[in-house]
Every structure is written in structure tokens, then in C-alpha cells.
DSSP file (Angstrom, degrees, kcal/mol; ACC not computed):
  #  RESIDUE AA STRUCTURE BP1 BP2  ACC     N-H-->O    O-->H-N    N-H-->O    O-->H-N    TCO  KAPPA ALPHA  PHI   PSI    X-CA   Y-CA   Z-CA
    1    1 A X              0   0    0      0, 0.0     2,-0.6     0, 0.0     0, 0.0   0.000 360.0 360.0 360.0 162.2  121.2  154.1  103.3
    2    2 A X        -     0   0    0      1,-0.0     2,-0.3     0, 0.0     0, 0.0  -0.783 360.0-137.4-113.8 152.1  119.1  152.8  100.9
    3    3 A X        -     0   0    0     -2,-0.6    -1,-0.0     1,-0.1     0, 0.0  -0.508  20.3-106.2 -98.9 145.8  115.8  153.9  100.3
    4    4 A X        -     0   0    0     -2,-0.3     2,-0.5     2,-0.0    -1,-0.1  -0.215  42.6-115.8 -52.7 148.0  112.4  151.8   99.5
    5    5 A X    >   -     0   0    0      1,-0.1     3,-0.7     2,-0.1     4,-0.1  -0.716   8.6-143.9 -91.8 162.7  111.3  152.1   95.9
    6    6 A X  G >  S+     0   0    0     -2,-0.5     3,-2.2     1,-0.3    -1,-0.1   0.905  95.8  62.6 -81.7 -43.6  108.2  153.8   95.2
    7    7 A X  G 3  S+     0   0    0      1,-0.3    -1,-0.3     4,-0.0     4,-0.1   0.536  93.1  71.3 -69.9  -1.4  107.1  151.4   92.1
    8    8 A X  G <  S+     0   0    0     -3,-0.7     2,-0.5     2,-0.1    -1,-0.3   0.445  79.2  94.6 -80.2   1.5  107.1  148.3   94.7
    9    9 A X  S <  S-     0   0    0     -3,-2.2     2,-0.2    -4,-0.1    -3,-0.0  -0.705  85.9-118.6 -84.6 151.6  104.2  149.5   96.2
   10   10 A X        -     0   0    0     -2,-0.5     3,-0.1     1,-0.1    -2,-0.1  -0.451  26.3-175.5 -69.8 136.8  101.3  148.3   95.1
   11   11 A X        +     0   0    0     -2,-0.2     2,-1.8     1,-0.1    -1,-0.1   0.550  65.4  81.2-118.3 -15.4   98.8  151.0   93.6
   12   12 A X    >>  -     0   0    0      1,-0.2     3,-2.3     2,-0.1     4,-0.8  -0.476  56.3-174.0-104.4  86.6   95.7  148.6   92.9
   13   13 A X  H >>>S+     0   0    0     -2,-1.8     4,-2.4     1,-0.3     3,-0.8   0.929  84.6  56.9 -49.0 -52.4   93.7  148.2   96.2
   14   14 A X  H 3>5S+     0   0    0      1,-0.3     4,-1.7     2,-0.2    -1,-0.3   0.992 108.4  47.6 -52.3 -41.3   91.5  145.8   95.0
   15   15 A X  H <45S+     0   0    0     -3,-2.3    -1,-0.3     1,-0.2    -2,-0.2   0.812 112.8  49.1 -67.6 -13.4   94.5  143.5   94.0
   16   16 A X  H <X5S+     0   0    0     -4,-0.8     4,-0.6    -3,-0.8     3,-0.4   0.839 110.4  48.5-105.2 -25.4   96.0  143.9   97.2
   17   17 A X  H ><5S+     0   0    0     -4,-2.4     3,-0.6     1,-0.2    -2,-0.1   0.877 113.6  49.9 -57.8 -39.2   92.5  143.1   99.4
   18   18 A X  T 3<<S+     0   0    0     -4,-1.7     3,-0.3    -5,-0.7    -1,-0.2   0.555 106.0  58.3 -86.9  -0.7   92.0  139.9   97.3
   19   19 A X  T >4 S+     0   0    0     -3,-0.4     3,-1.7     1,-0.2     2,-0.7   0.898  91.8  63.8 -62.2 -50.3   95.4  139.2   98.0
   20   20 A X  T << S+     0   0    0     -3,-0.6    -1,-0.2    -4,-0.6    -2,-0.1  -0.291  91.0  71.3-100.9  27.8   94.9  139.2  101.9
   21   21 A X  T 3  S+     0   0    0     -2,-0.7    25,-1.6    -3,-0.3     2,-0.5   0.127  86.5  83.6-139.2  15.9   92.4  135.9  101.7
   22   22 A X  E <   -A   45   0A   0     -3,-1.7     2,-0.5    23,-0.2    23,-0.2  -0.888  59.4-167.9-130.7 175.7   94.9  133.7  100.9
   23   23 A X  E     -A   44   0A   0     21,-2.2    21,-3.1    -2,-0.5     2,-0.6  -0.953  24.0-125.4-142.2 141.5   97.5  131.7  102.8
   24   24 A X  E     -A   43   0A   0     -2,-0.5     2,-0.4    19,-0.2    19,-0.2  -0.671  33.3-174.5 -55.7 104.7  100.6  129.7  102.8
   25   25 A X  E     -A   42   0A   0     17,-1.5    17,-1.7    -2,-0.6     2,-0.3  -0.914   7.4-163.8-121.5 139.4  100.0  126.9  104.2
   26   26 A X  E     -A   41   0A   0     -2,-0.4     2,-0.5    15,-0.2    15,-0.2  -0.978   8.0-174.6-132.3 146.3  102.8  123.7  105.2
   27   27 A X  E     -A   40   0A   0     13,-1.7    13,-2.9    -2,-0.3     2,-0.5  -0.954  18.5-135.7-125.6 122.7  102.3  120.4  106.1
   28   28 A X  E     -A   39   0A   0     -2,-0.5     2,-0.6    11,-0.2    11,-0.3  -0.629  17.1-168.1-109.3-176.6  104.2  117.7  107.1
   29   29 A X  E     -A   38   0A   0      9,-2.1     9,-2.1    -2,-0.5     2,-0.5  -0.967  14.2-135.0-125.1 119.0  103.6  114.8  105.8
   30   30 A X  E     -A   37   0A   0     -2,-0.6     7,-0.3     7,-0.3     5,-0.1  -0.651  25.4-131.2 -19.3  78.1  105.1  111.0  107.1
   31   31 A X     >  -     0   0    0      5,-4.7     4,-0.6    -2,-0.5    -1,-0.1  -0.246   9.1-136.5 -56.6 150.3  106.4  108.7  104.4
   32   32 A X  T  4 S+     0   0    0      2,-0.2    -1,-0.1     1,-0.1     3,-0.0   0.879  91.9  37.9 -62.9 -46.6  105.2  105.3  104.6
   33   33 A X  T  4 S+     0   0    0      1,-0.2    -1,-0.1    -3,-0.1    -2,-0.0   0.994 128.2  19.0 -51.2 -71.9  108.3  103.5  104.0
   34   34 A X  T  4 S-     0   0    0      2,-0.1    -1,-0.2     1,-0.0    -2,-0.2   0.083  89.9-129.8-104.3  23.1  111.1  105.1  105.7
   35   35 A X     <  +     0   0    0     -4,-0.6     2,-0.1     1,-0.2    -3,-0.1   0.470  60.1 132.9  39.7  11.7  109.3  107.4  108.3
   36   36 A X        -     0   0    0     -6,-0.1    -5,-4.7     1,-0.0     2,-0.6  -0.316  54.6-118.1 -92.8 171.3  110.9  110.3  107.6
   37   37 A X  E     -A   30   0A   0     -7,-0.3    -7,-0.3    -3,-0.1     2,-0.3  -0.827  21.4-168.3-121.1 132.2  109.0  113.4  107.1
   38   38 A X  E     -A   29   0A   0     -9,-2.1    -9,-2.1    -2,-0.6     2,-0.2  -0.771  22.6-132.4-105.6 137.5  108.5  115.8  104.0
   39   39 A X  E     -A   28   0A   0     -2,-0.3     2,-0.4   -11,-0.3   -11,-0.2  -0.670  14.5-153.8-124.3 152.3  107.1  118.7  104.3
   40   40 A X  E     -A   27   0A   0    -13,-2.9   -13,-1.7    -2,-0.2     2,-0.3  -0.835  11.0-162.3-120.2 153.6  104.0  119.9  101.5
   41   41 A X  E     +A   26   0A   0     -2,-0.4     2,-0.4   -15,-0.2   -15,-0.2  -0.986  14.5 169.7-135.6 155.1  103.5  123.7  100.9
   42   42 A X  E     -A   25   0A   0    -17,-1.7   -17,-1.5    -2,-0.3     2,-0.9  -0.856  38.0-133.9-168.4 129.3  100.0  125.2   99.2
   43   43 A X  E     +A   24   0A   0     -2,-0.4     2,-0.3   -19,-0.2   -19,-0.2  -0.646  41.4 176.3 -89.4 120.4   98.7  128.5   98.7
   44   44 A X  E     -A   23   0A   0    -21,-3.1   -21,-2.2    -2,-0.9     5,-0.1  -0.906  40.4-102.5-118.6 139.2   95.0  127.7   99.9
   45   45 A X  E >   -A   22   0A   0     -2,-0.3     3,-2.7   -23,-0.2   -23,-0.2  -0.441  44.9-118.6 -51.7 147.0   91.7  130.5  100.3
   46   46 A X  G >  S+     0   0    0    -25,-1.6     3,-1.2     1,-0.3     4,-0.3   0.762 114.1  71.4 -70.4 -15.2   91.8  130.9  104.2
   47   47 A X  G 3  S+     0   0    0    -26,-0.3    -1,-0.3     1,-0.3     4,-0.2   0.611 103.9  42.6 -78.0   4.9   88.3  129.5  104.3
   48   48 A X  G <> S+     0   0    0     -3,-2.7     4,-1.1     2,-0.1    -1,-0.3   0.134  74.9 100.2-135.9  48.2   90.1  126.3  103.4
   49   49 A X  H X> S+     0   0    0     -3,-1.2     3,-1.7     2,-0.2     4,-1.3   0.979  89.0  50.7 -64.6 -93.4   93.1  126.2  105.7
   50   50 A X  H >4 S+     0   0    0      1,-0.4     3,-5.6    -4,-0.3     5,-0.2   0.413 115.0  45.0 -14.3-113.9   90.9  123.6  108.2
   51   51 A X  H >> S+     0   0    0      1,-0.3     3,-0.7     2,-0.2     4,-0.6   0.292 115.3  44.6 -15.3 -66.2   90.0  121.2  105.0
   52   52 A X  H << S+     0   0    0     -3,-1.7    -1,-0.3    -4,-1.1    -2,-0.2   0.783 113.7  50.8 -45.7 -36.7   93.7  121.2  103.4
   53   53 A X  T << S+     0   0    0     -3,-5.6    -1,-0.3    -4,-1.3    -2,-0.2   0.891 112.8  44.3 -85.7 -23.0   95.4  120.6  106.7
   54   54 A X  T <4 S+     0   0    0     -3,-0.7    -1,-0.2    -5,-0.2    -2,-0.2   0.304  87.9 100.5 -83.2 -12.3   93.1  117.6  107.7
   55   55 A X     <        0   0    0     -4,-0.6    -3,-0.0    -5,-0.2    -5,-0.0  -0.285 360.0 360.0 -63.3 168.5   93.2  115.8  104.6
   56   56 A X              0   0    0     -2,-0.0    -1,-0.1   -27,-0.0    -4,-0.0   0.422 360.0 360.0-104.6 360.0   95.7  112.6  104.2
């Protein structure tokens, strides 16, 4: 079996908290033309999930 490696953990707490306030966020999105739908991807602060996903 194979074991985790040790250097993929992360050693710097502060980098890894200030990590943990953002998010992946995907949208889709409508073309005008053909109707099909596209999908939009954006790493956003979580205090602006709401705002990203509600714009047009």
C-alpha cells in the first residue's frame, strides 16, 4: 500500500486558515443565441458567494 507523503501536508497554519475563506463557485450561464448552457467557474471570498451568483 502506498503511504501519504509527509511533505504534502501543509506546515503553515496561517496559509491553510486563509485558505478556508474561499470557494469554488460554478455557474451556469444561458447563451443568448442558441440556448444552450455553459457553465462559469470562480474562486470567490465566501462573503461574496450571494453577489457572484446573482449577477448576470
Amino acid at each position: 500500500m502506498a503511504k501519504a507523503a509527509k511533505t504534502a501536508i501543509k506546515k503553515d497554519a496561517k496559509a491553510a486558515a486563509e485558505a478556508k475563506v474561499w470557494t469554488k463557485v460554478i455557474r451556469a450561464v444561458r447563451s443568448p443565441k442558441s440556448g444552450a448552457y455553459t457553465f462559469k467557474e470562480a474562486i470567490v471570498h465566501k462573503d461574496k458567494v450571494q453577489d457572484y451568483i446573482n449577477q448576470k
